[in-house]
mmCIF file of the N, C-alpha and C atoms, coordinates in Angstrom:
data_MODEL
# 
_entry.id   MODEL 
# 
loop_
_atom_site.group_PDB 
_atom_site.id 
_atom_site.type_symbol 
_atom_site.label_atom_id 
_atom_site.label_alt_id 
_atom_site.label_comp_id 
_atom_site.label_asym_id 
_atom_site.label_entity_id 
_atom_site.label_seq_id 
_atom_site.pdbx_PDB_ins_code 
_atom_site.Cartn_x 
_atom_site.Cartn_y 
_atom_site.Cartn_z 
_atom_site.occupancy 
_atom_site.B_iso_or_equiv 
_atom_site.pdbx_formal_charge 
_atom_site.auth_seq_id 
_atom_site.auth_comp_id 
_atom_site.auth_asym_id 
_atom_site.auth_atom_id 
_atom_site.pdbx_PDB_model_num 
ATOM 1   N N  . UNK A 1 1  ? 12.174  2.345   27.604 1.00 0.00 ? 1  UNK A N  1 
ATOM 2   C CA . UNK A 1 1  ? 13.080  2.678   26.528 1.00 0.00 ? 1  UNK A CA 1 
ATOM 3   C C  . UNK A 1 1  ? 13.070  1.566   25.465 1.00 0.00 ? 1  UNK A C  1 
ATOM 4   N N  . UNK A 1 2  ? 13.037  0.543   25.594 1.00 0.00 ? 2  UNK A N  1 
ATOM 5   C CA . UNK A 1 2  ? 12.945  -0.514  25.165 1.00 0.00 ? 2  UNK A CA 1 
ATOM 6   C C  . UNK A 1 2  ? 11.576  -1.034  24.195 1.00 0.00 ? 2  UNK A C  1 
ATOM 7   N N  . UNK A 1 3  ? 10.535  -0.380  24.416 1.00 0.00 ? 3  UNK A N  1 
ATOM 8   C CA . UNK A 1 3  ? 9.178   -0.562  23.856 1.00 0.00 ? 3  UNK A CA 1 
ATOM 9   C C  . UNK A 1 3  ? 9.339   1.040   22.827 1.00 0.00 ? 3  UNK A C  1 
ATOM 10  N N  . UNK A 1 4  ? 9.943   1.703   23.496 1.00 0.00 ? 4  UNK A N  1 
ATOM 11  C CA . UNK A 1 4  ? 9.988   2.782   22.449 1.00 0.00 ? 4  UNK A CA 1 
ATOM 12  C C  . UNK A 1 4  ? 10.992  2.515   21.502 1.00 0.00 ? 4  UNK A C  1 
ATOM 13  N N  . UNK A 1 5  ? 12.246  1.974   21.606 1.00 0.00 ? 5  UNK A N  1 
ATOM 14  C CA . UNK A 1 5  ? 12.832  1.768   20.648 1.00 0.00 ? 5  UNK A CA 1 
ATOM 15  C C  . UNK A 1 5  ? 12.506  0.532   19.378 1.00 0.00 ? 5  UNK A C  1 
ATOM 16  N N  . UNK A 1 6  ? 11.906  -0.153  20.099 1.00 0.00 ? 6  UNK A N  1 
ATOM 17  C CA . UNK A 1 6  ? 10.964  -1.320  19.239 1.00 0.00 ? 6  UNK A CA 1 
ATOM 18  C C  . UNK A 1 6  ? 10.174  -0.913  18.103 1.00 0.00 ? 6  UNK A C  1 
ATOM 19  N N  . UNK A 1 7  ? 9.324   0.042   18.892 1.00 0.00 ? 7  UNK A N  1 
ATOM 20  C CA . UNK A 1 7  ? 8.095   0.393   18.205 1.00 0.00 ? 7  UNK A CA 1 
ATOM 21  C C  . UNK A 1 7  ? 8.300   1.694   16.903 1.00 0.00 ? 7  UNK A C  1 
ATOM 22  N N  . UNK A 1 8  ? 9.783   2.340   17.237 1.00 0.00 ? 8  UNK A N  1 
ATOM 23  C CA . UNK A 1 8  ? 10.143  3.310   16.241 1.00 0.00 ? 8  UNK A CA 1 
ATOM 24  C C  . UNK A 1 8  ? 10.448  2.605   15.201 1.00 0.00 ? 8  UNK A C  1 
ATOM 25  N N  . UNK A 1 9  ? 11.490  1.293   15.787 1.00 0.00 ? 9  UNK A N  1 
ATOM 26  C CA . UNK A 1 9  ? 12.009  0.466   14.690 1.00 0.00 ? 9  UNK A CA 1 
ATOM 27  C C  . UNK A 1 9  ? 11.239  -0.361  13.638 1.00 0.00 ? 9  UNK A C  1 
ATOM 28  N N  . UNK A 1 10 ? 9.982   -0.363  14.181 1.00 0.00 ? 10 UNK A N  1 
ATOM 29  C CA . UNK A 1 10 ? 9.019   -0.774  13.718 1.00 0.00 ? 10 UNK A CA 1 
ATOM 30  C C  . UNK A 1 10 ? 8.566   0.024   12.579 1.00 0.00 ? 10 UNK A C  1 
ATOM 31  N N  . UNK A 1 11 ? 8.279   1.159   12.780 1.00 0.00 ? 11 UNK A N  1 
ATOM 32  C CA . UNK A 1 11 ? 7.823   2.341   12.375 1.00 0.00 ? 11 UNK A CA 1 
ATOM 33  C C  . UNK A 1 11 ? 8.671   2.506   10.952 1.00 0.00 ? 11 UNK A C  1 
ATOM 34  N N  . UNK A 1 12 ? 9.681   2.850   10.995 1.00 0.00 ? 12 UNK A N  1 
ATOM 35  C CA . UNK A 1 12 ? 10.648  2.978   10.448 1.00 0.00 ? 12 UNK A CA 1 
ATOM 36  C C  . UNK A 1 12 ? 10.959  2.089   9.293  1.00 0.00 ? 12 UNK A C  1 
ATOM 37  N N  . UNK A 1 13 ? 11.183  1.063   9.686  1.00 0.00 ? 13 UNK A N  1 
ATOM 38  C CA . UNK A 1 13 ? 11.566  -0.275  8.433  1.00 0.00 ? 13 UNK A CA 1 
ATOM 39  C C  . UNK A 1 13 ? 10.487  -1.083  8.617  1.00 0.00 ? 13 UNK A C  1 
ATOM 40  N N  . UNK A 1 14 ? 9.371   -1.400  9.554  1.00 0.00 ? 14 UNK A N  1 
ATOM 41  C CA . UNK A 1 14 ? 8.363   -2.302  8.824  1.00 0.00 ? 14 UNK A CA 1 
ATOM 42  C C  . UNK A 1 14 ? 8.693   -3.663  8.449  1.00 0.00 ? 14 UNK A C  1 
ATOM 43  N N  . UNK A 1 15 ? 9.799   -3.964  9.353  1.00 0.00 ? 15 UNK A N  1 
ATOM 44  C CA . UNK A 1 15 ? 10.537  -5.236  9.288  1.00 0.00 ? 15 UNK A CA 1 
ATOM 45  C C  . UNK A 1 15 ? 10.677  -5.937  10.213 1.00 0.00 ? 15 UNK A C  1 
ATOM 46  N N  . UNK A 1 16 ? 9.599   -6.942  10.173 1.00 0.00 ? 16 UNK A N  1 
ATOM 47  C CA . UNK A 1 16 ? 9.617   -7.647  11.868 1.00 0.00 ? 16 UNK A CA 1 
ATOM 48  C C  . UNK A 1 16 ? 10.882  -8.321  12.002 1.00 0.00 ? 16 UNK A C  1 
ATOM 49  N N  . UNK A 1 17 ? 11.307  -8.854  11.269 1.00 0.00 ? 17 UNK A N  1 
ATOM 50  C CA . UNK A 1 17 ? 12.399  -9.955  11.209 1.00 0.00 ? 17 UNK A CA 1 
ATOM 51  C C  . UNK A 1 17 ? 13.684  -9.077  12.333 1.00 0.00 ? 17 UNK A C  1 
ATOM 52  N N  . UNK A 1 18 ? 14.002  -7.952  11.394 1.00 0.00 ? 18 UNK A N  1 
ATOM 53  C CA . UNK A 1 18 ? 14.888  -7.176  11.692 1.00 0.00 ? 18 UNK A CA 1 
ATOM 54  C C  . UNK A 1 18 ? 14.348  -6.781  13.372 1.00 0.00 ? 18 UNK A C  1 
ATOM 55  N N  . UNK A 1 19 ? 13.339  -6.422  13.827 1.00 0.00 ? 19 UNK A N  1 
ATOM 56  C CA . UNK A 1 19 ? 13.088  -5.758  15.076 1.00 0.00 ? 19 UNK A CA 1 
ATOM 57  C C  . UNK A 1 19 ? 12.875  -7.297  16.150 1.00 0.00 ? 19 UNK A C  1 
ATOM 58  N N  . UNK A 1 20 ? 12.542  -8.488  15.751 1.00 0.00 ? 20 UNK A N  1 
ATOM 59  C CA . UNK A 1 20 ? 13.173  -9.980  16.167 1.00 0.00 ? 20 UNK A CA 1 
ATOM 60  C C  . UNK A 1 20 ? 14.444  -10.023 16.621 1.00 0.00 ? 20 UNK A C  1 
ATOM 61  N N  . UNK A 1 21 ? 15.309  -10.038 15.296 1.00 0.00 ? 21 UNK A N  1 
ATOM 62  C CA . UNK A 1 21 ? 16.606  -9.690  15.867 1.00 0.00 ? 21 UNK A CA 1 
ATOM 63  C C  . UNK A 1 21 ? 17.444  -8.655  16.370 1.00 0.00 ? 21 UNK A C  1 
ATOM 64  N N  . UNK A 1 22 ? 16.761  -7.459  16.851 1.00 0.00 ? 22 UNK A N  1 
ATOM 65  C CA . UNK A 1 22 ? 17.280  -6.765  17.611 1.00 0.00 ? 22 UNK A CA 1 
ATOM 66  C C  . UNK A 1 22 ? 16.884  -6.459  18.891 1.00 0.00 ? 22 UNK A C  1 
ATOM 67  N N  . UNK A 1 23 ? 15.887  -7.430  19.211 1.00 0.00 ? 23 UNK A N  1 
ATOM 68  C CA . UNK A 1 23 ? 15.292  -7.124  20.350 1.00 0.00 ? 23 UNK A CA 1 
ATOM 69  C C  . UNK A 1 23 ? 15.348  -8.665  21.085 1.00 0.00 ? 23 UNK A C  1 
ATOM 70  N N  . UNK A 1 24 ? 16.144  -9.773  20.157 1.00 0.00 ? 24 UNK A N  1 
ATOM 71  C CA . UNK A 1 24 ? 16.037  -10.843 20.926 1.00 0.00 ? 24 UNK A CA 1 
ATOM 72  C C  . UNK A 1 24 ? 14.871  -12.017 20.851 1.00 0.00 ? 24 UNK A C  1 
ATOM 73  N N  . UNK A 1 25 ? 13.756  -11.360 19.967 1.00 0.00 ? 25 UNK A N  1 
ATOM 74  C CA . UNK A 1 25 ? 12.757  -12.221 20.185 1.00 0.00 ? 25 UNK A CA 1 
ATOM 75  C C  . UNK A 1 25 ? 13.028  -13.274 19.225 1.00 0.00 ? 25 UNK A C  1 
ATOM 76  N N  . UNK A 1 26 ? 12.331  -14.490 19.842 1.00 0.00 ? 26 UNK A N  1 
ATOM 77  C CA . UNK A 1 26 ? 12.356  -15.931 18.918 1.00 0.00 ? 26 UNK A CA 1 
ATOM 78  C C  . UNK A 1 26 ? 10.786  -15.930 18.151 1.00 0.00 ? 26 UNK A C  1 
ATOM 79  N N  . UNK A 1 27 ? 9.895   -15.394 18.478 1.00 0.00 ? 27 UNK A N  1 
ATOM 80  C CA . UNK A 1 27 ? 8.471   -15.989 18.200 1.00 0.00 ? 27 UNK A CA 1 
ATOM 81  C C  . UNK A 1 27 ? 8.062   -14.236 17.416 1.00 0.00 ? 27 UNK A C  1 
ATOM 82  N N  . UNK A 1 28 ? 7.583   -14.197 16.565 1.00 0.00 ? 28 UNK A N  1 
ATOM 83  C CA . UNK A 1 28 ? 6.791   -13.340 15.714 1.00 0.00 ? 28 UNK A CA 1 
ATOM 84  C C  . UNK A 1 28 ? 5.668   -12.901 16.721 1.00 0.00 ? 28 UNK A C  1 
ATOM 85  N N  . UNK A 1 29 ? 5.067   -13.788 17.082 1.00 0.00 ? 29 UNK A N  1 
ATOM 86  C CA . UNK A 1 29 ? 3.856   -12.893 18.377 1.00 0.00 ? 29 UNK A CA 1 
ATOM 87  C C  . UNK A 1 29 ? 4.554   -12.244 19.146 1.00 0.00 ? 29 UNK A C  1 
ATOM 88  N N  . UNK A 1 30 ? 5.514   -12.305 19.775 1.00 0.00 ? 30 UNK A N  1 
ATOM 89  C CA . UNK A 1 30 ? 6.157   -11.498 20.352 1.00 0.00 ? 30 UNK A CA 1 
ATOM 90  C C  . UNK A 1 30 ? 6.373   -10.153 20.280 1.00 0.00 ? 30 UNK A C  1 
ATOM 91  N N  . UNK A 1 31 ? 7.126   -10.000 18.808 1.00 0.00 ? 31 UNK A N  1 
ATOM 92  C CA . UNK A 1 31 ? 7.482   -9.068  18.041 1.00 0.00 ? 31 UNK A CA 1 
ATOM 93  C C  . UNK A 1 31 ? 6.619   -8.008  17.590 1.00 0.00 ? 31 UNK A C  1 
ATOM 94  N N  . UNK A 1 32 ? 5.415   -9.130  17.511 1.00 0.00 ? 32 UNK A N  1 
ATOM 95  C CA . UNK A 1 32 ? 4.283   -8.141  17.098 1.00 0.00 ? 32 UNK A CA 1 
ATOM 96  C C  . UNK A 1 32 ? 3.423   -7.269  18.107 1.00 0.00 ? 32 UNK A C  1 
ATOM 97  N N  . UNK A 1 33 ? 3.665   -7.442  19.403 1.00 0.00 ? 33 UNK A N  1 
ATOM 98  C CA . UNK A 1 33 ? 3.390   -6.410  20.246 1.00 0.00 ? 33 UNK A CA 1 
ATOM 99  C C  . UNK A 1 33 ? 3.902   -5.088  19.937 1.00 0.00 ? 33 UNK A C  1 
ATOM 100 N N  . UNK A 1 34 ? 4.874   -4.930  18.920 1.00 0.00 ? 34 UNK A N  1 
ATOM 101 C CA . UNK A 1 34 ? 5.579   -3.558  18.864 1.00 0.00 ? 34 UNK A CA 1 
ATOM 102 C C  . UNK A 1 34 ? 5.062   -2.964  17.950 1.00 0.00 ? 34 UNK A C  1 
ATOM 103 N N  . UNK A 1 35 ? 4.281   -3.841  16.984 1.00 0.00 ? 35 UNK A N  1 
ATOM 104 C CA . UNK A 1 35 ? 3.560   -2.959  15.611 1.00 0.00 ? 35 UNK A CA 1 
ATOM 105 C C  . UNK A 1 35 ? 1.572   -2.434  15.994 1.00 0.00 ? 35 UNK A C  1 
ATOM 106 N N  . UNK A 1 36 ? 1.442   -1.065  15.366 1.00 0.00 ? 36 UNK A N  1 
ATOM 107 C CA . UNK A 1 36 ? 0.424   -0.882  16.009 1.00 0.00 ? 36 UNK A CA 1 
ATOM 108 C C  . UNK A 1 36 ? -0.039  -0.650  14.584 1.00 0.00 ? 36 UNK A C  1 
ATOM 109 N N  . UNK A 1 37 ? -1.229  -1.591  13.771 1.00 0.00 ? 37 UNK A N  1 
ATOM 110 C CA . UNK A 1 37 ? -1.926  -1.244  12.551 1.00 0.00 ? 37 UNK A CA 1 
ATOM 111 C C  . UNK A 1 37 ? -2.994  -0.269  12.623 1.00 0.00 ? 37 UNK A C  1 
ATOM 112 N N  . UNK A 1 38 ? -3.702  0.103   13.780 1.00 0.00 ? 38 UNK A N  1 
ATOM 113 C CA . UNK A 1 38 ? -4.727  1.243   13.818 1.00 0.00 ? 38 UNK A CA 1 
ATOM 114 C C  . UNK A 1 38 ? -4.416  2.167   14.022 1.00 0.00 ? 38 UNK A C  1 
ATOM 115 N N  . UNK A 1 39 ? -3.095  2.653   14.771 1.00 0.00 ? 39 UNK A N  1 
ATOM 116 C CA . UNK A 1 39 ? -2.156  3.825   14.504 1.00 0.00 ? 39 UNK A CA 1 
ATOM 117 C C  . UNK A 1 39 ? -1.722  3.991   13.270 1.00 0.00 ? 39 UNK A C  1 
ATOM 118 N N  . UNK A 1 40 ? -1.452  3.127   12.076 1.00 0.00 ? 40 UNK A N  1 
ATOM 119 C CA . UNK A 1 40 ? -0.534  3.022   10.534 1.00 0.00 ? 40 UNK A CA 1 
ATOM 120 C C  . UNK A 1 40 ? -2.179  3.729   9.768  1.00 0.00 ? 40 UNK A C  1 
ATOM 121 N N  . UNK A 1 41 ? -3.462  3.023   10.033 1.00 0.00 ? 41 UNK A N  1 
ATOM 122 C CA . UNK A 1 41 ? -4.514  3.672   9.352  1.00 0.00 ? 41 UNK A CA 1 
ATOM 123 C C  . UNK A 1 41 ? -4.528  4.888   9.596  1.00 0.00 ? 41 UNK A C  1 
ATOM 124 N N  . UNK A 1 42 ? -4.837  5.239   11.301 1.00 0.00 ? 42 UNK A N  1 
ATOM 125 C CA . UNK A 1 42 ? -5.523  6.435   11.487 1.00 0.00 ? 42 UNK A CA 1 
ATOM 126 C C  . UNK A 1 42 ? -3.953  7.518   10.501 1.00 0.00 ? 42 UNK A C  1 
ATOM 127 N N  . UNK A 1 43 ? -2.958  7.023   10.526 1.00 0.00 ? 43 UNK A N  1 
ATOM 128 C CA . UNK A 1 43 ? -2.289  8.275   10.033 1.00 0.00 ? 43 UNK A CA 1 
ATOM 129 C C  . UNK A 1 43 ? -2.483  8.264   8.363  1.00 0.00 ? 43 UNK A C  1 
ATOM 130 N N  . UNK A 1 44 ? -2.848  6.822   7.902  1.00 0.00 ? 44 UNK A N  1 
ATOM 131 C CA . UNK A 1 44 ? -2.716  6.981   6.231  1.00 0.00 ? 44 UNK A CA 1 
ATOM 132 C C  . UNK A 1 44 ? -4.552  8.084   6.016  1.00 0.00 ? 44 UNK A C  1 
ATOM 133 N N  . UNK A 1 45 ? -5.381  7.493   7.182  1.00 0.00 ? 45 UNK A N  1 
ATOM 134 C CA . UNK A 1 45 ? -6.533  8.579   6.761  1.00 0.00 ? 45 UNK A CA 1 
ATOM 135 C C  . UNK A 1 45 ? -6.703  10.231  7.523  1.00 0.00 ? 45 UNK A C  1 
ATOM 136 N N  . UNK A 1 46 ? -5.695  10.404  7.797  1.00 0.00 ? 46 UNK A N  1 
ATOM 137 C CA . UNK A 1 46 ? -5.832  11.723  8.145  1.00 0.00 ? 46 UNK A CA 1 
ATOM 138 C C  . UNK A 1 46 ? -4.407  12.423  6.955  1.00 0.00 ? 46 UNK A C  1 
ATOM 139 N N  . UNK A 1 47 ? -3.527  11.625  6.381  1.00 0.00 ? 47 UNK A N  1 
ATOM 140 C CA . UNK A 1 47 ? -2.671  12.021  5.027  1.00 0.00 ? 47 UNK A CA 1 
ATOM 141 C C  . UNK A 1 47 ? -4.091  12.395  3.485  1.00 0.00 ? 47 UNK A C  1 
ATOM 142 N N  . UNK A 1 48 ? -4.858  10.913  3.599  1.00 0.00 ? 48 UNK A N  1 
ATOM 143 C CA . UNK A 1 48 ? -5.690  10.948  2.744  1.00 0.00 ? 48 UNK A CA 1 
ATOM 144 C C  . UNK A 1 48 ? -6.920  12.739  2.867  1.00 0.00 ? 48 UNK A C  1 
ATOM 145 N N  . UNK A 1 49 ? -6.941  12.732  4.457  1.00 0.00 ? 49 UNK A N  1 
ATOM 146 C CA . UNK A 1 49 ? -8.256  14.050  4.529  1.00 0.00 ? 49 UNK A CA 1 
ATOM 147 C C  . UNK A 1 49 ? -7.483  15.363  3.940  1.00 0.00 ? 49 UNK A C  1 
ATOM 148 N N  . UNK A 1 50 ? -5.846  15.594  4.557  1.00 0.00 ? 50 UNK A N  1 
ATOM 149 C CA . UNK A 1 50 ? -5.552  16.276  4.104  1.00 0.00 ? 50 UNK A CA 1 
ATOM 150 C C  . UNK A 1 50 ? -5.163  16.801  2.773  1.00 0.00 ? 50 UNK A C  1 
ATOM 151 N N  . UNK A 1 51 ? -4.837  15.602  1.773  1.00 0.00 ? 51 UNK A N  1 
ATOM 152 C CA . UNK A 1 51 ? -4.831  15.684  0.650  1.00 0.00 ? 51 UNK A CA 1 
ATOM 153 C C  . UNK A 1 51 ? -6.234  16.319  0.095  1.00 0.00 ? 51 UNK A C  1 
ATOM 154 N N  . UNK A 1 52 ? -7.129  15.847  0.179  1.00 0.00 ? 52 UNK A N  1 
ATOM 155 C CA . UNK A 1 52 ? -8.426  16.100  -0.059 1.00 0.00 ? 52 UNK A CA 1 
ATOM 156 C C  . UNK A 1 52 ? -8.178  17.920  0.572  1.00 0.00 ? 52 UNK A C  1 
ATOM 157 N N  . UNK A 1 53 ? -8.411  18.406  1.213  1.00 0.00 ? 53 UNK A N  1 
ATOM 158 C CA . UNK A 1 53 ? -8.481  19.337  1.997  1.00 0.00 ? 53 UNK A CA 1 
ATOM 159 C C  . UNK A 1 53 ? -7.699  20.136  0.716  1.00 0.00 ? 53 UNK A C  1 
ATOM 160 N N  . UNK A 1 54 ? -6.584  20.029  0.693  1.00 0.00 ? 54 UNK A N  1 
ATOM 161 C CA . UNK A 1 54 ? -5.484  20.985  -0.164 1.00 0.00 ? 54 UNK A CA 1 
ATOM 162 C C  . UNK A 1 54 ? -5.787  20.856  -1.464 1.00 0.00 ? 54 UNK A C  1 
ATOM 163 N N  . UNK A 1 55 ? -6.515  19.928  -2.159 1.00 0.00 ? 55 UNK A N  1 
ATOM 164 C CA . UNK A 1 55 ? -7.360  19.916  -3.244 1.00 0.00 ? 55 UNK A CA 1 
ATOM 165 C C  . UNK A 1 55 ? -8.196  20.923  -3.325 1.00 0.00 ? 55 UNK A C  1 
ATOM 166 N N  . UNK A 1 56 ? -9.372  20.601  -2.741 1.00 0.00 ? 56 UNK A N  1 
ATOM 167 C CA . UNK A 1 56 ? -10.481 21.582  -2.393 1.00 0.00 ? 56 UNK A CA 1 
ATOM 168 C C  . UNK A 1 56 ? -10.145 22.780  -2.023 1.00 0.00 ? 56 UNK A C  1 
ATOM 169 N N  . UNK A 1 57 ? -9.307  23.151  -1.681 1.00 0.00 ? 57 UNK A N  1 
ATOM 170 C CA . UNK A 1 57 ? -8.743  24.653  -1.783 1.00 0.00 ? 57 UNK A CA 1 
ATOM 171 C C  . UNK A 1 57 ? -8.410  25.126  -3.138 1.00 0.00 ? 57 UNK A C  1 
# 
C-alpha cells in the first residue's frame, strides 16, 4: 500500500520533496525509488502515436 501510494503521489504532483515528506524519507535516492521515467516516456510516446493516428484519419 505504501509503494502504491508513493508512486501515485509521484505521478500526480511530480514533487519529490513533497512525496520525501510524506513518506518520511531523508535522502532523495530514497524517494526516487517511487518515480518510474520509462513508464513517464512509454506513456508520453504512445499520447504522441495516438495523436498522429487521429491526424491521419
Amino acid at each position: 500500500m505504501r509503494h502504491i501510494y508513493g508512486t501515485n503521489l509521484m505521478e500526480q504532483s511530480g514533487d519529490i520533496h513533497l512525496l520525501m515528506t510524506q513518506l518520511g524519507h531523508t535522502s532523495t535516492t530514497t524517494a526516487a525509488l517511487y518515480t518510474n521515467p520509462e513508464q513517464e516516456k512509454a506513456k508520453k510516446a504512445a499520447k504522441k502515436l495516438g495523436e498522429r493516428r487521429t491526424n491521419y484519419l
